[in-house]
C-alpha positions, 0 to 999 in steps of 0.5 A: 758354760753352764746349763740349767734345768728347772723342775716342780711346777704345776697346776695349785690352787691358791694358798697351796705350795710348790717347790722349783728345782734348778739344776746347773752343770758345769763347773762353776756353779758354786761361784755363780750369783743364781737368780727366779724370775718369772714371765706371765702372758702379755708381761714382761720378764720380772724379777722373783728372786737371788740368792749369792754363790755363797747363800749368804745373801738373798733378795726377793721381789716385794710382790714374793716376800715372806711368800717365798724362799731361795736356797742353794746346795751347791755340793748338788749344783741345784738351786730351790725356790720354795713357794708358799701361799701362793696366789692367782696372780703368782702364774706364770713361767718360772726361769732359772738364771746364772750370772756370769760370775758372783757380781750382786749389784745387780742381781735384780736385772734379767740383763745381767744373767747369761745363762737361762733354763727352759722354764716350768709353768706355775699355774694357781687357780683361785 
């Protein structure tokens, strides 16, 4: 069982950063494949971005690339997502995801996670 906890989100006007915390307990943290994605009004759940249990392998969605930056400190259970120059069309609630183990092939399906934070609200004004 793993539960997750997201922190850092606010209120940003376009081109300022933010980072988003996701803390996990339980113990298996560190073998967990983690995952961002994010949910605007009237849209879908979409991916944003994965990193593998180890951080050696991380994936982002084209709409984030060279925008954003997922890392891991596994010694701290916690997971980051640092967001850079960010963009009206970047607000939405943010969700932390665990998978049920360090499976990748498909990091990038909502589907695949069981376990999901509560979301943090990330609104850019232009």
């Amino acid at each position: 069982q793993v539960q997750l906890v997201e922190s850092g989100g606010g209120l940003v006007q376009a081109g300022d950063s933010l980072r988003l915390s996701c803390v996990a307990s339980g113990r298996t943290f560190s073998r967990n494949t983690m995952g961002w994605f994010r949910q605007a009004p009237g849209k879908e759940r979409e991916f944003v971005a994965a990193i593998s249990a180890s951080g050696g392998n991380t994936d982002y969605a084209d709409s984030v690339k060279g925008r954003f930056s997922i890392s891991r400190v596994n010694v701290k259970n916690t997971v980051y997502l640092q967001m850079n120059s960010l963009k009206p069309e970047d607000t939405a609630v943010y969700y932390c995801a665990a998978l049920d183990g360090s499976r990748w092939l498909f990091r990038r399906r909502p589907d695949e996670y069981v376990y999901w934070g509560q979301g943090t609200q990330v609104t850019v004004s232009s």
